[in-house]
Legacy VTK file of the C-alpha trace (Angstrom):
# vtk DataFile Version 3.0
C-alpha trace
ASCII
DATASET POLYDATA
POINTS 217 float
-124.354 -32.691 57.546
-126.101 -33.841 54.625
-129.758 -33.182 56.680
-128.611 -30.071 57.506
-128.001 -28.752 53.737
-130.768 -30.221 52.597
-132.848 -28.354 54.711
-130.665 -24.949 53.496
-131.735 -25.305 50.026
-135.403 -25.833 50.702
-135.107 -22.468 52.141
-133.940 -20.529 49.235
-137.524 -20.488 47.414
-139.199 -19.744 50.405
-138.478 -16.195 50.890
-141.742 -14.324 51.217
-142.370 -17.015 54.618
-138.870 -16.235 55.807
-139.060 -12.805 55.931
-142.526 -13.507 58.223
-140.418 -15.465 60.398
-137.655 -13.462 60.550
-139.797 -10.566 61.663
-140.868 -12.829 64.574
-137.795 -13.561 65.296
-136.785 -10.203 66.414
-140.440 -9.072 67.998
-139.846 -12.231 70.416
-135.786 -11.819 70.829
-136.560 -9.665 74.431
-139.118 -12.411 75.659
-137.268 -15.975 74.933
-133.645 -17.172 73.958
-133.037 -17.900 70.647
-131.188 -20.413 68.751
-129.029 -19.981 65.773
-127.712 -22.088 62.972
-124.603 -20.348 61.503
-123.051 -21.933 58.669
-119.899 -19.964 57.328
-121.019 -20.368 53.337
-122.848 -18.474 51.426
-126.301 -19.783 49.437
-124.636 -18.250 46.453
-121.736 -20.937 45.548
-119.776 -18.667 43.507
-118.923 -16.306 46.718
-117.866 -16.594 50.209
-120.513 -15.672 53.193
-122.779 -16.947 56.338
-126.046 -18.556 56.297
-128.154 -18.543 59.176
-130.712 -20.669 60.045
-133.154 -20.250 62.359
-134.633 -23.275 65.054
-137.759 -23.992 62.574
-135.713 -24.005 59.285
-136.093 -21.079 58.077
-133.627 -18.595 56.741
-133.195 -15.878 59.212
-129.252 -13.936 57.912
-127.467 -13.878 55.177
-124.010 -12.840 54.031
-122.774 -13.100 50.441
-120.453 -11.361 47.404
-116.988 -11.126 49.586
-113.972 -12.596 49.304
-110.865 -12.679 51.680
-110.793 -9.648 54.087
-112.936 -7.094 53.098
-113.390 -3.665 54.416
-116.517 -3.542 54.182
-119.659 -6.475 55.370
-123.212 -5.986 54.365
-125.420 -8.429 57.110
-128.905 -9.180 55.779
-132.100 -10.658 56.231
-133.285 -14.062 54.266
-134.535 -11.896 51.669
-131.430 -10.176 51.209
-132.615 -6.188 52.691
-129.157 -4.550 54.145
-129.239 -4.869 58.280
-126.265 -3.583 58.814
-123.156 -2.363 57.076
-119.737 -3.355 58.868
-116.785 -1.426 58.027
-113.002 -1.604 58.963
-111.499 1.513 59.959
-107.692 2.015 59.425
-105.350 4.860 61.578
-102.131 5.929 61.066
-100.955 4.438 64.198
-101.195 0.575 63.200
-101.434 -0.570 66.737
-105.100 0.829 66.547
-106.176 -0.511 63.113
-107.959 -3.645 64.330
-111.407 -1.808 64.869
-114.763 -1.637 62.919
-117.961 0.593 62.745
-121.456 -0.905 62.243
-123.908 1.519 60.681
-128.114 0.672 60.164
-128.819 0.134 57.046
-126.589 -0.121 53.742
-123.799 2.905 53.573
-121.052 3.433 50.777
-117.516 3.020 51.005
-117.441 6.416 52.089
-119.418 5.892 55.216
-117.180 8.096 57.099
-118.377 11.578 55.281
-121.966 10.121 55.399
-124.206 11.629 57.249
-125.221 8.269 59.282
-123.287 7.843 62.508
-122.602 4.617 63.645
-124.721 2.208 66.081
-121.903 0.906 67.637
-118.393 -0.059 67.198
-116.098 -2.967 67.789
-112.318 -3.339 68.399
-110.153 -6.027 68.888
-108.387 -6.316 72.102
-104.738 -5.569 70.880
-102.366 -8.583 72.375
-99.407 -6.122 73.507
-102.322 -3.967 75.805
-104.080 -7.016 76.957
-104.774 -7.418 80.707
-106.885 -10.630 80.344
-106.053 -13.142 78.061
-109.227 -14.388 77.671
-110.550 -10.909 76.186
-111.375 -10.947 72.262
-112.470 -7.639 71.714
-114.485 -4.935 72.780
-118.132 -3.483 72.055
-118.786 0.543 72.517
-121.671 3.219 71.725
-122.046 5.251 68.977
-118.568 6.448 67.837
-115.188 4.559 68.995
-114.247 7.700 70.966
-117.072 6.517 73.523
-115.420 6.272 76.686
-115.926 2.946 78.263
-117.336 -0.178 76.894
-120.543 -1.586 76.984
-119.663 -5.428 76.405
-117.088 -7.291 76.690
-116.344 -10.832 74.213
-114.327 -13.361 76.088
-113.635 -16.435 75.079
-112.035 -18.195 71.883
-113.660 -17.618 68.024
-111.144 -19.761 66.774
-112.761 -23.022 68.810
-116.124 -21.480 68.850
-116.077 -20.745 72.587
-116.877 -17.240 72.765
-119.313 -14.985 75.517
-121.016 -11.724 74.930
-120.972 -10.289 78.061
-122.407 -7.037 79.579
-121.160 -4.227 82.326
-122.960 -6.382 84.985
-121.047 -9.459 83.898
-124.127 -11.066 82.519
-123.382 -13.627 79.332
-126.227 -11.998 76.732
-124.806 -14.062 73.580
-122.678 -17.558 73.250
-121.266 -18.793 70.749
-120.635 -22.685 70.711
-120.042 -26.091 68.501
-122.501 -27.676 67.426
-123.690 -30.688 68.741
-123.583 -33.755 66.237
-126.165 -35.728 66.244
-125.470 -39.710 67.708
-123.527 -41.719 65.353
-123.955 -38.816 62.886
-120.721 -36.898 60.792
-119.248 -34.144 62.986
-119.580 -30.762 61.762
-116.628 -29.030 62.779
-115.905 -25.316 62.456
-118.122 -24.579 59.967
-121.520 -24.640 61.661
-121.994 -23.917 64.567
-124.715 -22.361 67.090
-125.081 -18.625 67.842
-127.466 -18.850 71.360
-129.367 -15.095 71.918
-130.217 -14.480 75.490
-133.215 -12.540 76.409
-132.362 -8.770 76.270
-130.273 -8.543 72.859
-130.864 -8.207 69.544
-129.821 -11.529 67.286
-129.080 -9.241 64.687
-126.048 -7.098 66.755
-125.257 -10.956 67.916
-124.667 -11.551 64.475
-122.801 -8.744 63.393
-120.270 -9.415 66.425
-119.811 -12.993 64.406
-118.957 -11.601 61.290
-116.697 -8.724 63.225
-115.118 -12.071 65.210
-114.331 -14.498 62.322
-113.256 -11.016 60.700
-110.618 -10.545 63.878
-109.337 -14.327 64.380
-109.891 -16.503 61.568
LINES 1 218
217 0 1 2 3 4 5 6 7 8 9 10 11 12 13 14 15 16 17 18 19 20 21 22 23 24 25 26 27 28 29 30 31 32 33 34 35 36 37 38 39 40 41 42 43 44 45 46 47 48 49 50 51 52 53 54 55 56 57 58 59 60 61 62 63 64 65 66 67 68 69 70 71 72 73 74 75 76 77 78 79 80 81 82 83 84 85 86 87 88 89 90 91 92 93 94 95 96 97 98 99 100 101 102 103 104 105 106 107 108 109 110 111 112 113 114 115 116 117 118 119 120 121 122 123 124 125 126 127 128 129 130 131 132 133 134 135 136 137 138 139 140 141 142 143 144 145 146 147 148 149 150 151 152 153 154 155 156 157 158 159 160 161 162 163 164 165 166 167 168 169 170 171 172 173 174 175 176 177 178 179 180 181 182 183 184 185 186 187 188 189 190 191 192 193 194 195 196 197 198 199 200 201 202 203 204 205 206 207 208 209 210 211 212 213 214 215 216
């Protein structure tokens, strides 16, 4: 553990190189799997967040300035440019509540009378409606009126277990422990790896952590 934040705070005055590598990070995301570092702190000690390190070292996502259950997530890159905004969505009807929209970009707290749409949309997968206990939540299209989702999570956040898988069944994401090195201090909940198949973007991988540890923890 103490390697591993070492090597985070070497990467905090190396931002102009991160941003190159994060930049190759998602030119090569369709040609090779990629391995995450995800470490549920943020670089700024005073908040709460996610740091996320990529294979080489370098500092590939960042999450910081929340506390407790926000409404409202900004994901960025190791320089700190908005990704993508994340926010919670609340209906009447509080069976439905547990659901989130993910816009490009940074939007205000009044994304919903923006004029962005949302990318995509999450919702958890409500315990009284559940068919297959194993299912965490669903991932649909633009809009959460989209009929029919286009992946499925499976798995458990809570032991970081969890699959990203598509229509065809096909795991595009994982999310696992991390392996401690031999002899080494384990490094329980708090780090852990986010593996990106071939196919998907790391940076919708990412968001669906945030969305998950949003959901379960």
């Amino acid at each position: 553990m103490l390697l591993f934040l070492k090597s985070i705070s070497r990467t905090v005055h190396n931002y102009h190189e991160e941003e190159k590598e994060y930049k190759k990070y998602i030119n090569n995301q369709e040609a090779a799997c990629i391995s995450l570092t995800v470490w549920t702190k943020s670089l700024v000690f005073s908040c709460k967040g996610f740091t996320v390190i990529g294979s080489d070292g370098s500092l590939v996502y960042r999450v910081d300035n929340y506390t407790g259950r926000p409404d409202q997530i900004i994901l960025m890159d190791g320089s700190g440019n908005p990704i993508f905004t994340l926010c919670h969505r609340k209906q009447k009807l509080g069976i439905m509540d547990n659901y989130w929209l993910v816009y490009e970009g940074e939007v205000g707290k009044k994304s919903t009378n923006s004029s962005k749409k949302p990318i995509f949309s999450v919702r958890k997968n409500i315990r009284i409606m559940k068919t297959k206990p194993s299912v965490l939540a669903y991932v649909y299209g633009t809009g959460v009126s989209e009929k029919g989702h286009v992946y499925t999570i499976e798995g458990s956040y809570v032991h970081r277990s969890c699959k990203i898988l598509d229509k065809s069944k096909r795991v595009v994401s994982e999310i696992k422990k991390k392996e401690a090195l031999t002899g080494g201090v384990s490094f329980g909940l708090e780090v852990f790896d986010l593996i990106v198949n071939p196919g998907i973007d790391s940076r919708f991988a990412m968001a669906i952590v945030l969305l998950l540890d949003q959901m379960f923890s």
